[in-house]
Biopython code that builds the backbone (N, CA, C, O; Angstrom):
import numpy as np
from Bio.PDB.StructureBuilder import StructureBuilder

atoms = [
    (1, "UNK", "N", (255.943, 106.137, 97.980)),
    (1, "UNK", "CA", (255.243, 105.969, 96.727)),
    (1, "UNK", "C", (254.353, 107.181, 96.479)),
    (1, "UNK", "O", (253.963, 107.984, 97.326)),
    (2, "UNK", "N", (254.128, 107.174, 95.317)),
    (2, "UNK", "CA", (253.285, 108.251, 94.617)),
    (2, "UNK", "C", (252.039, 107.693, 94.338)),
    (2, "UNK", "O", (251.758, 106.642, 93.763)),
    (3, "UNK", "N", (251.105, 108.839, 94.993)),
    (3, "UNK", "CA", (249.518, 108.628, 94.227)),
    (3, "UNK", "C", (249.688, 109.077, 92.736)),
    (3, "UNK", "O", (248.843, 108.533, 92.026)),
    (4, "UNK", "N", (250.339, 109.719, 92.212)),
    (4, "UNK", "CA", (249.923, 109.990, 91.039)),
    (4, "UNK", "C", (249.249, 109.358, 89.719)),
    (4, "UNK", "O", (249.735, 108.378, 89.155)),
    (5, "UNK", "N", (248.142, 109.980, 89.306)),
    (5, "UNK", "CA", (247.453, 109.532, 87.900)),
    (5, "UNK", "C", (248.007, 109.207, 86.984)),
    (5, "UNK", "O", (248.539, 110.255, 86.617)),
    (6, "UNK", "N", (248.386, 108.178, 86.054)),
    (6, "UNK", "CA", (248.890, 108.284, 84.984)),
    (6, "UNK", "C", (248.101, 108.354, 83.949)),
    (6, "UNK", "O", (248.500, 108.888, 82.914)),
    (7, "UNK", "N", (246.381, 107.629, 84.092)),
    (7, "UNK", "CA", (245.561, 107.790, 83.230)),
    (7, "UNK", "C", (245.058, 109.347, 82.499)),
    (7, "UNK", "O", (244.007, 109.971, 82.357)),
    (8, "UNK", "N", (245.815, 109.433, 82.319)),
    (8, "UNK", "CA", (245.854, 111.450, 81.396)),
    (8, "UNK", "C", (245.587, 111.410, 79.798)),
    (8, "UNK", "O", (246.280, 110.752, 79.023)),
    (9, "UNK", "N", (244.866, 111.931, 79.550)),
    (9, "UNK", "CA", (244.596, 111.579, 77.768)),
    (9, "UNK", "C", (245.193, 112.763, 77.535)),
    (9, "UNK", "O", (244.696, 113.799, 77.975)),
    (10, "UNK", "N", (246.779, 112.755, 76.530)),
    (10, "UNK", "CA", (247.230, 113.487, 75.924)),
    (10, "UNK", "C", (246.526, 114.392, 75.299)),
    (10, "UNK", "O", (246.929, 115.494, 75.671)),
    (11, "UNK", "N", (245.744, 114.482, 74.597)),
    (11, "UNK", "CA", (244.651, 115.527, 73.754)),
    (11, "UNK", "C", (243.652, 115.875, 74.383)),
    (11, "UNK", "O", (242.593, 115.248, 74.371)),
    (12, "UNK", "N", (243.872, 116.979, 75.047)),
    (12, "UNK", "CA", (242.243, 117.476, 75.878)),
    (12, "UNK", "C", (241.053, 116.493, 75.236)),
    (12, "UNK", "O", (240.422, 115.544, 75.700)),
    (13, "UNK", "N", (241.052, 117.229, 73.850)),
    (13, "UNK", "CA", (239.588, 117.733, 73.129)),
    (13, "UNK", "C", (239.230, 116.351, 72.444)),
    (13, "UNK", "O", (238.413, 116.275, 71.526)),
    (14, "UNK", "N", (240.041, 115.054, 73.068)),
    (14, "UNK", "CA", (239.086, 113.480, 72.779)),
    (14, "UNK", "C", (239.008, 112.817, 73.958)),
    (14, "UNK", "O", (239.032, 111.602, 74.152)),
    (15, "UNK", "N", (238.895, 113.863, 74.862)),
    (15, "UNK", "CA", (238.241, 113.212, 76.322)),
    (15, "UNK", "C", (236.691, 112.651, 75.895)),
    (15, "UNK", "O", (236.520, 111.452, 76.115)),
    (16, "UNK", "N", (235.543, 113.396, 75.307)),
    (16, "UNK", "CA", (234.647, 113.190, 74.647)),
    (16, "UNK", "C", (234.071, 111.835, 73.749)),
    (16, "UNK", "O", (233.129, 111.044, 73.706)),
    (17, "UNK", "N", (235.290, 112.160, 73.106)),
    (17, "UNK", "CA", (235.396, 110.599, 71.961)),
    (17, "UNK", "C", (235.441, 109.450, 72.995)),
    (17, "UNK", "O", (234.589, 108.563, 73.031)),
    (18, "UNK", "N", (236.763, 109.552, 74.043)),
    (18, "UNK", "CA", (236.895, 108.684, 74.557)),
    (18, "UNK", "C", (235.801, 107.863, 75.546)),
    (18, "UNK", "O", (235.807, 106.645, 75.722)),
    (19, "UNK", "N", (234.816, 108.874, 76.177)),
    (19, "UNK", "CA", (233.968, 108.403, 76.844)),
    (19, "UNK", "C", (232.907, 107.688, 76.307)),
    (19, "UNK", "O", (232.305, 106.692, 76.707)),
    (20, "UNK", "N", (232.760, 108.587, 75.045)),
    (20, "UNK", "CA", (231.686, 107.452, 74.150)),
    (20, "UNK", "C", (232.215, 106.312, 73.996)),
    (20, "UNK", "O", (231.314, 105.479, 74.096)),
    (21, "UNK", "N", (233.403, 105.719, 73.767)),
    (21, "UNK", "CA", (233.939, 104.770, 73.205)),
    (21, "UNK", "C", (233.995, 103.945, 74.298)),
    (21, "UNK", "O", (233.940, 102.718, 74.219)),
    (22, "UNK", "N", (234.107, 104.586, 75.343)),
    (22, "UNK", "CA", (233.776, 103.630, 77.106)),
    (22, "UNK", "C", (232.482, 103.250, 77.468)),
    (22, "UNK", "O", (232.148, 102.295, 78.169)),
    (23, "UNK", "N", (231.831, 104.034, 76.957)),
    (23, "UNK", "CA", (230.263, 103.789, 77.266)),
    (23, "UNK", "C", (230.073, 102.620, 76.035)),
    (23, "UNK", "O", (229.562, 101.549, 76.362)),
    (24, "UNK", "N", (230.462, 102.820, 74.710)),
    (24, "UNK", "CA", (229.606, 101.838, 73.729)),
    (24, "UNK", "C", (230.230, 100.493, 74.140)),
    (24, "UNK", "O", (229.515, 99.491, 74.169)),
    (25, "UNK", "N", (231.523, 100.431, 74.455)),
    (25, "UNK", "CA", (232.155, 98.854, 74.615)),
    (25, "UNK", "C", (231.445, 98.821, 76.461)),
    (25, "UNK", "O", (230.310, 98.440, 76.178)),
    (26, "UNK", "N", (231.440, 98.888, 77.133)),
    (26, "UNK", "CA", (230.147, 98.559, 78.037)),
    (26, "UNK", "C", (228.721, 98.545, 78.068)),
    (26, "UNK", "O", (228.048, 98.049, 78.972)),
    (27, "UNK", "N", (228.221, 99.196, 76.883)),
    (27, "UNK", "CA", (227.161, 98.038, 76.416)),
    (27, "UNK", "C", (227.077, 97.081, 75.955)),
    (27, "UNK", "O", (226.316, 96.197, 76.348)),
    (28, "UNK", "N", (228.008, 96.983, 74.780)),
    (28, "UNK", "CA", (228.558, 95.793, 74.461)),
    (28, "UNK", "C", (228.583, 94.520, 75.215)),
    (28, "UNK", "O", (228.196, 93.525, 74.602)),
    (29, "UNK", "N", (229.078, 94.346, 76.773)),
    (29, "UNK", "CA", (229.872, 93.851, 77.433)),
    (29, "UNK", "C", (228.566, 93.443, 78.452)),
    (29, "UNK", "O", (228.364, 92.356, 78.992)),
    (30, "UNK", "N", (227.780, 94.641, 78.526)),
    (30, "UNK", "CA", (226.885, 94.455, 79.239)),
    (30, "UNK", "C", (226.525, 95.157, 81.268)),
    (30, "UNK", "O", (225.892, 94.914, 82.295)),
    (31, "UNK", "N", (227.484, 96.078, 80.655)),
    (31, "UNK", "CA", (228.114, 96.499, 82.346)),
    (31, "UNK", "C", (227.322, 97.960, 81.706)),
    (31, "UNK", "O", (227.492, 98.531, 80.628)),
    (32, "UNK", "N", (226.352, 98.293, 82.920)),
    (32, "UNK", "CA", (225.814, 99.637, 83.492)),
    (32, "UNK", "C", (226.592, 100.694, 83.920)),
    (32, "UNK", "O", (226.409, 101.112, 85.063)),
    (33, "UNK", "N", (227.582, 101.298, 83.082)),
    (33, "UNK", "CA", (228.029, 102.680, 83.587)),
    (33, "UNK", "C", (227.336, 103.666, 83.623)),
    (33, "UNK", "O", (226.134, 103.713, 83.359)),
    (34, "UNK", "N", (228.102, 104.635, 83.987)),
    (34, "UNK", "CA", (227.051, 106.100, 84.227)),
    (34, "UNK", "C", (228.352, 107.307, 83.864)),
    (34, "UNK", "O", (229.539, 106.981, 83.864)),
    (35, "UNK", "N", (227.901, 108.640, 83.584)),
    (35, "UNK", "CA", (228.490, 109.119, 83.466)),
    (35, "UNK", "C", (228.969, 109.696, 84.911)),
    (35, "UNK", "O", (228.154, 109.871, 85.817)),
    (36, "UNK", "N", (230.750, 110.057, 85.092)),
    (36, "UNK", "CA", (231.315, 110.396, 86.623)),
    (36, "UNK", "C", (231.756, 108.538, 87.528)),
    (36, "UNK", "O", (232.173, 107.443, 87.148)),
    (37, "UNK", "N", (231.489, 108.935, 88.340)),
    (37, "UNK", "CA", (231.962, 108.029, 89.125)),
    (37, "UNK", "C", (231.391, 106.630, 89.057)),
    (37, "UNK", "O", (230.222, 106.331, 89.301)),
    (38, "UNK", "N", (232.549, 105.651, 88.627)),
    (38, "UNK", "CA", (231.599, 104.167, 88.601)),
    (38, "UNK", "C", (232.120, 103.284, 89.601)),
    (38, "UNK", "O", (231.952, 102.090, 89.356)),
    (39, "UNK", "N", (232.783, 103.609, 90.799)),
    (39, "UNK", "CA", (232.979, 102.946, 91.626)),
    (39, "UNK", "C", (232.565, 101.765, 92.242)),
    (39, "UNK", "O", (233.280, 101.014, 92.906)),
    (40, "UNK", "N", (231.061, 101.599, 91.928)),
    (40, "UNK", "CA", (230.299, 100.632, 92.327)),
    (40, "UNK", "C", (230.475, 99.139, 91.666)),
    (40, "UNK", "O", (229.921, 98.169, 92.183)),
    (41, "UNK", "N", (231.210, 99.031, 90.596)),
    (41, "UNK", "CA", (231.047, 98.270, 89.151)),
    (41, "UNK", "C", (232.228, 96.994, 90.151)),
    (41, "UNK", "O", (232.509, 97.416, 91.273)),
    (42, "UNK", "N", (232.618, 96.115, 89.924)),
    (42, "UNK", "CA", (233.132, 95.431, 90.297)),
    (42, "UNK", "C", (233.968, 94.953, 88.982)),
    (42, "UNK", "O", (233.635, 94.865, 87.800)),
    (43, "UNK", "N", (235.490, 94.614, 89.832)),
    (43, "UNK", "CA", (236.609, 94.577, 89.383)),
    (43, "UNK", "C", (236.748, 93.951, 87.733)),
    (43, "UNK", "O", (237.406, 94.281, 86.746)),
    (44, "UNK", "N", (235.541, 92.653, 88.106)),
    (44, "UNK", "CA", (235.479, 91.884, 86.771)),
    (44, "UNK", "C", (234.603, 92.918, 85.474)),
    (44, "UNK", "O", (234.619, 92.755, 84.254)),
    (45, "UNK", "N", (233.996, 93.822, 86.166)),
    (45, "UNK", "CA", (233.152, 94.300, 84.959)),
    (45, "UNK", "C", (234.051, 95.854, 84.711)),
    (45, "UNK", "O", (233.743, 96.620, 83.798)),
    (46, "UNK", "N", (234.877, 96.061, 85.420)),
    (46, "UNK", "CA", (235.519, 96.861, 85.033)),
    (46, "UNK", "C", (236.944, 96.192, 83.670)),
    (46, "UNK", "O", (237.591, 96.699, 82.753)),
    (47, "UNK", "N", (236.850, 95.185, 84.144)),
    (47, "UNK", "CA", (238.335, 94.940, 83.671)),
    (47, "UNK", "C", (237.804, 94.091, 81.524)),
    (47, "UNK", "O", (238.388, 93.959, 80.448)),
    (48, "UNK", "N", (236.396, 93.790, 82.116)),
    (48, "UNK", "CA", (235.800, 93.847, 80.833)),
    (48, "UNK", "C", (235.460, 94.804, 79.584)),
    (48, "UNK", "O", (235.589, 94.623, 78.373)),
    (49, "UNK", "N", (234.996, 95.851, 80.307)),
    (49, "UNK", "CA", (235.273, 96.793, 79.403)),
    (49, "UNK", "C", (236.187, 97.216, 78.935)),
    (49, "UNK", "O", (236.311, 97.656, 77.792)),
    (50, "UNK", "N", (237.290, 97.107, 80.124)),
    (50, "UNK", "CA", (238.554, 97.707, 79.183)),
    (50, "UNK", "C", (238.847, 96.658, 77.939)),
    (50, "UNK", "O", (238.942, 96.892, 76.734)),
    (51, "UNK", "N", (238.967, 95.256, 78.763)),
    (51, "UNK", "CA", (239.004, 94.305, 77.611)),
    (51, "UNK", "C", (238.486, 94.803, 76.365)),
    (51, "UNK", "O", (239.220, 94.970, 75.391)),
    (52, "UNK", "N", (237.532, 94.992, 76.357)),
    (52, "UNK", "CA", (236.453, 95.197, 74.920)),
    (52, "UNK", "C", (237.302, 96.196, 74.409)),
    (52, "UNK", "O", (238.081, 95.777, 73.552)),
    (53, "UNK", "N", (237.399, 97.620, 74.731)),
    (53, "UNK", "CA", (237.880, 98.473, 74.107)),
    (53, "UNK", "C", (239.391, 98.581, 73.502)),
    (53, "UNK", "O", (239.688, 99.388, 72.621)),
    (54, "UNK", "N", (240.316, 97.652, 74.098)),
    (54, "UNK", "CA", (241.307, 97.202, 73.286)),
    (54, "UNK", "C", (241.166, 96.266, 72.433)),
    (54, "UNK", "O", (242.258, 96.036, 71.911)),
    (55, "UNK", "N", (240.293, 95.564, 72.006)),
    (55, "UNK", "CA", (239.762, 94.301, 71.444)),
    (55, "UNK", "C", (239.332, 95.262, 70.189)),
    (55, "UNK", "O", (240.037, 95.223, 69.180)),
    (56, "UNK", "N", (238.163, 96.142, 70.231)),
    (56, "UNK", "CA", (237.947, 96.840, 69.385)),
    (56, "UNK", "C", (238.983, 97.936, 68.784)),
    (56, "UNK", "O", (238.783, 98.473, 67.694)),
    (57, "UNK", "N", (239.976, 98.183, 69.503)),
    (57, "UNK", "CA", (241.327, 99.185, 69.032)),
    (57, "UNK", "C", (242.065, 98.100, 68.412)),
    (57, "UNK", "O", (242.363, 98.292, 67.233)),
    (58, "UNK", "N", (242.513, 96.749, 69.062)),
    (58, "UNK", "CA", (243.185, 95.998, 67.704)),
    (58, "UNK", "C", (242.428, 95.610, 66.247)),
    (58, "UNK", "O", (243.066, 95.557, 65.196)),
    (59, "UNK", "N", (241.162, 95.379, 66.320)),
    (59, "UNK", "CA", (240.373, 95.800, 65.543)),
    (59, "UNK", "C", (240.543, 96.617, 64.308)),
    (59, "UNK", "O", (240.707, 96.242, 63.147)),
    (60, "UNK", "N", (240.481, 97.608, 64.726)),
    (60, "UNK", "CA", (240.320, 99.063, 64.010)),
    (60, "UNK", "C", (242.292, 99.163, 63.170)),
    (60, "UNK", "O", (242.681, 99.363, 62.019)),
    (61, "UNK", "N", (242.992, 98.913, 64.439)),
    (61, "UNK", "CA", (244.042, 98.849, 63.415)),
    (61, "UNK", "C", (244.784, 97.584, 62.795)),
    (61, "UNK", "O", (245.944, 97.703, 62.401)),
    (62, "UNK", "N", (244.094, 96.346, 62.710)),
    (62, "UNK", "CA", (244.071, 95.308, 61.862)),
    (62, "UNK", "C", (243.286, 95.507, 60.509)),
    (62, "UNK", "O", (243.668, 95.185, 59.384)),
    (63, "UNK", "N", (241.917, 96.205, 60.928)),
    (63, "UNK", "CA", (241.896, 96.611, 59.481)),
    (63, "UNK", "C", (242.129, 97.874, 58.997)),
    (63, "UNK", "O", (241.502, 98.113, 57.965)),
    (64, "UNK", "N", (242.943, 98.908, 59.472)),
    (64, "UNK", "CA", (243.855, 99.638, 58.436)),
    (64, "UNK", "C", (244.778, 99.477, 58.153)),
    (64, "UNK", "O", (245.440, 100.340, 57.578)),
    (65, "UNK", "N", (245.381, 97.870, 58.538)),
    (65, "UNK", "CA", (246.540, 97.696, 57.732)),
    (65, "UNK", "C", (246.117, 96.844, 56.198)),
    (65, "UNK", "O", (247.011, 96.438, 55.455)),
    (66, "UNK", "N", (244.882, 96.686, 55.927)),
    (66, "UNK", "CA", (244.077, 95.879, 55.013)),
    (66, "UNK", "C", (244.161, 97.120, 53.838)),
    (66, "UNK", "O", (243.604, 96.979, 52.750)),
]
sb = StructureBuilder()
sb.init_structure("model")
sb.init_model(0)
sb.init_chain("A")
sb.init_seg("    ")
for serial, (resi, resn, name, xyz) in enumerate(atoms, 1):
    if name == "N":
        sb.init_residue(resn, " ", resi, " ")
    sb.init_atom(name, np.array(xyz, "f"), 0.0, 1.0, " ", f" {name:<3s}", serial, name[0])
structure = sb.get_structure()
């Protein structure tokens, strides 16, 4: 098996965007990230944020189909 990353953001230059958008849906959520390494966060508060941030991406394109 392969270690390899698949988490790669196609577009360099919305690595940026993207982190804000990780940081605001974990406030949201209520989980203490930091910028760099969040290793510490536990599985459930990781898996929340992501929650949120697809929650807010179906969101966003439910209402541009409006």
């Amino acid at each position: 098996m392969s270690s390899k990353n698949s988490n790669k953001i196609n577009v360099p230059e919305a690595r940026e965007a993207m982190d804000k958008f990780k940081m605001e849906a974990a406030n949201e959520v209520g989980v203490n990230l930091k910028n760099g390494y969040n290793g510490d966060i536990t599985a459930r508060q990781a898996g929340s944020v992501g929650g949120q941030m697809v929650k807010k991406m179906i969101e966003a394109y439910e209402n541009g189909l409006k």
